[in-house]
C-alpha positions, -999 to 999 in steps of 0.1 A, spaced: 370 613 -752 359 622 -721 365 625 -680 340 607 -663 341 625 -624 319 592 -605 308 589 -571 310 551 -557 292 556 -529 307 553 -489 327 519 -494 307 490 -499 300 483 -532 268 475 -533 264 515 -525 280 517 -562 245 532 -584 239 510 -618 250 542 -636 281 543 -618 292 508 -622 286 511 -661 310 541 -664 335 523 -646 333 496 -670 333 515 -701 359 539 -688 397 531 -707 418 540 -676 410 546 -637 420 575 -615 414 568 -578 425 569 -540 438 539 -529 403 532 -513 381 540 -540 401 521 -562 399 492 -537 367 497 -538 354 492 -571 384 461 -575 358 434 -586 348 454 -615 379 470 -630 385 439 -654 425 446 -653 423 483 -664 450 506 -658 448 524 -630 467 553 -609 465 556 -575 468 591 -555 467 608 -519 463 638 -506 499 653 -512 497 637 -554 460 656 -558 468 680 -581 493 663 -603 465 635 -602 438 661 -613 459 672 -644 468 635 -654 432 629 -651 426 662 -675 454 655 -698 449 616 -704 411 626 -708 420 637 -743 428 608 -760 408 582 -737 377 577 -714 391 582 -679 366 575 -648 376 596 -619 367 581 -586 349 596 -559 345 584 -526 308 592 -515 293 620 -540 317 641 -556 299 670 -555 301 673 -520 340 675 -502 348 651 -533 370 652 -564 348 678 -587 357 706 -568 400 701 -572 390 688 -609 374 720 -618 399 743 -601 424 726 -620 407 727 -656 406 766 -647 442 767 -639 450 747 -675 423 773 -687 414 737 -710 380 723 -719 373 691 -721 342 667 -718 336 665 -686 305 643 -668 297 641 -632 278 609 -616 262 613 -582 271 589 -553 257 579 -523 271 600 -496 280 588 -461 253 619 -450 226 595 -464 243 565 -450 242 572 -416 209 595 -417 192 559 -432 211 542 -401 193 565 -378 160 573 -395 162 603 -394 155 630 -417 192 647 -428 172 681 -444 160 690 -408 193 695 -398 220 719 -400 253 710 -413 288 717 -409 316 710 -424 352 704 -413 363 686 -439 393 701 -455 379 735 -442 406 761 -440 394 779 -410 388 744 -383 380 771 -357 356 789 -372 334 757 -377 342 745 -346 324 781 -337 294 776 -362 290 744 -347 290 758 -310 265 783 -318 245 759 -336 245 738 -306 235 768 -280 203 774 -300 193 740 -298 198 727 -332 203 691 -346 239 693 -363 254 667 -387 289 675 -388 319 660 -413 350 659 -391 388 662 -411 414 645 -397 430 669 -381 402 670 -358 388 644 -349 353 636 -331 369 632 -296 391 665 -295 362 683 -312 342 673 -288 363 681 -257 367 717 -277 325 719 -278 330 713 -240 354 739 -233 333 766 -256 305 761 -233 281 727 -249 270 700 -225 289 675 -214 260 649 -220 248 666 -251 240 634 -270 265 624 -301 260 592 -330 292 582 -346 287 567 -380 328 553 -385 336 532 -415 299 530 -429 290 501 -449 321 485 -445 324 455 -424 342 471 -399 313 497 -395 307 504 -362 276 531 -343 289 546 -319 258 567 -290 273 583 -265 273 618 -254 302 651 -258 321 634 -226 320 599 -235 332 606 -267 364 625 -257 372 587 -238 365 569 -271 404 554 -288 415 549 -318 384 559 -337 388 561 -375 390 588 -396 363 575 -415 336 591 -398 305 610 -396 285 626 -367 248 640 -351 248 657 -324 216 668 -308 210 690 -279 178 681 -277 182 647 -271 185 630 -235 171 661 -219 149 635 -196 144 637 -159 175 618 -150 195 649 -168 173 677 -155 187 662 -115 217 660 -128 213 701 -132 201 711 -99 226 689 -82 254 700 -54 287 703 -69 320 698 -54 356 700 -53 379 685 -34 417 703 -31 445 683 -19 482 700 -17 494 674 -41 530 661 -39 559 651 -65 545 612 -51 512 598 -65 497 588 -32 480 624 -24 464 625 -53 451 589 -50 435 598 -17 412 627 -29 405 609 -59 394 581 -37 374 606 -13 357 622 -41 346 588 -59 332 579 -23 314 614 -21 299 607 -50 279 577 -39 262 598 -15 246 622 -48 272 651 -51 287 659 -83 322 659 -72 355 668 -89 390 667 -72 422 689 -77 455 700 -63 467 732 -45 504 722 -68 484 719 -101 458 751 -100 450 738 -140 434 704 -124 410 732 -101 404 748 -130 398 720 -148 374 705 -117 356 742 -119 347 741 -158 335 706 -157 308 711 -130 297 745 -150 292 719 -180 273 703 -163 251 730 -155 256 727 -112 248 760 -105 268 765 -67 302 744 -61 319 737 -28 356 742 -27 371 718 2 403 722 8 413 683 28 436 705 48 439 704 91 432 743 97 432 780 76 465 796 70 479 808 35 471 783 11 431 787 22 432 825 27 458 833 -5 468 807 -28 428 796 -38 416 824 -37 443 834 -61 436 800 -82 398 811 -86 402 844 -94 427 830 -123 398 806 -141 399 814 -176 372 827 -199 349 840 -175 343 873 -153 337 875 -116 326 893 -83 340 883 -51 326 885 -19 322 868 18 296 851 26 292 845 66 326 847 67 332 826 38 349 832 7 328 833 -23 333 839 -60 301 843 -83 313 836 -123 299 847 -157 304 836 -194 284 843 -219 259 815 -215 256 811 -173 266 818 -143 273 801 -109 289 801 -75 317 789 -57 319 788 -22 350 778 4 341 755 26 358 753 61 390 729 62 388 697 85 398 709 117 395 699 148 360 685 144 350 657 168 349 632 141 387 640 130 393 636 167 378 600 169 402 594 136 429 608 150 426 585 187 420 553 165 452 562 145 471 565 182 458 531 190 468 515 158 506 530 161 510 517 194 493 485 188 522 477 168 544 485 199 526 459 215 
């Protein structure tokens, strides 16, 4: 008797190969997750079957080994078991039993080769990493970032513990591109399949994506003139106090979405939150502005423009710095390991003329209401 260990492909089962399919049918008992098995459902023929998950692997590995010897058991494999499927727990295990048995593996199509096909691109020019069950997510979440810095086309298996959208908000925050461009191949083949072609940020705002999923990112991709602007654009920050209510905050967002309009890359934050400065800081450096503005939306200098931000820049994370003035100004010039760039402090409102013309239509509007 034997242990057949099959691959059935990515889902569909028209991705089952003829060899495959015959196993299957031949086989005397079935030994699957619950969606290989649902898989393959149209051609068990009433066959036993036993169904296992992640926390039952092992005890399924040695009921596959141990039933093996007295029937022809087909293992299921989602995808190609020689690659993050079921051959490598099945041969740990036969060591571990230190048993033989007969043992037969039949390649699968693997979602790699699904969504390579979907692209048309060639997988074997790429590199590839893996987080799939990886013991150490970090450290391939650090392969990947170098990867990415030397310019490389990357398919990556995610693992469920993280996910395409916080990986990619982690690429962002090791130093990768915001619009570095990313293809999502989730549920592939299935009728729920879905492409997703964004880019790191847009991914980090994608919901409820499954866990089904496979990815290619490429630095080398949207690097067109509309991205190269984007690079030499002016950058900056807008600092409000902030307040226990919502309404200060709404009002530099709203300035800073207006700002926008007029071609500035600008970010908001608030002298109560120094993380959302932080936060502002590291997202302009993504995107590769090279000299930031920091206005304070205050009425004149006094601590909070001579102390506290100065304190909240000189607290960034992750990067070294030299301070100096500028005209007067206070500047700080950072470094990481990949770039560098400036931020300046720009003068609070004052008593500029055109906060004067504010301030008289504001009198006139109060005591209009007197009227």
């Amino acid at each position: 008797m034997s242990l057949w260990v099959i691959g059935i492909g990515p889902g569909d089962i028209d991705y089952i190969t003829p060899l495959a399919r015959k196993k299957i049918i031949d086989s005397d008992f079935v030994v699957g997750s619950s969606r290989a098995v649902r898989s393959v459902r149209d051609i068990l023929g009433g066959k036993q079957t036993r169904i296992f998950d992640g926390k039952s692997l092992e005890d399924a590995m040695k009921f596959s080994i141990e039933k093996a010897r007295e029937l022809n058991v087909a293992l299921l494999s989602t995808g190609d078991p020689c690659f993050s499927g079921v051959l490598k727990p099945i041969r740990r295990k036969l060591r571990d039993m230190r048993t033989e048995i007969d043992l037969e593996v039949i390649p699968g199509i693997s979602s790699i080769q699904v969504l390579s096909s979907r692209l048309g691109v060639s997988w074997d020019e790429m590199d590839f990493v893996n987080f799939h069950g990886a013991q150490n997510l970090q450290k391939a979440l650090s392969d990947l970032a170098t990867a990415l810095r030397a310019k490389k086309s990357v398919l990556v298996f995610p693992d469920p513990r993280l996910p395409p959208g916080t990986m990619a908000g982690q690429l962002m925050a090791k130093g990768a591109e915001s619009y570095t461009r990313v293809v999502v191949g989730s549920e592939l083949t299935y009728p729920t399949e879905r492409i997703y072609d964004t880019d790191l940020e847009g991914l980090t705002k994608i919901r409820d994506m499954s866990p089904l999923s496979i990815m290619v990112i490429d630095p080398n991709s949207g690097l067109d003139e509309e991205v190269l602007e984007r690079q030499a654009e002016k950058g900056a920050i807008l600092v409000g106090h902030g307040s226990r209510l919502s309404y200060n905050k709404e009002v530099i967002e709203k300035l800073a979405s207006e700002l926008e309009e007029k071609g500035y890359e600008i970010r908001s934050g608030l002298l109560l939150e120094p993380s959302t400065v932080h936060d502002a800081i590291a997202e302009l450096a993504r995107a590769n502005v090279p000299k930031i503005a920091l206005v304070p939306i205050f009425t004149a200098d006094g601590m909070h423009t001579k102390r506290d931000l100065p304190e909240i820049l000189r607290s960034l994370p992750g990067v070294t710095f030299v301070e100096e003035k500028k005209n007067g100004r206070y500047m700080i010039r950072y470094f990481t390991e990949d770039q560098s760039f400036e931020v300046i402090m720009a003068s609070p409102i004052g008593s500029h003329p055109r906060v004067i013309d504010i301030v008289e239509e504001r009198i006139e509007e109060a005591l209009g209401e007197l009227q």
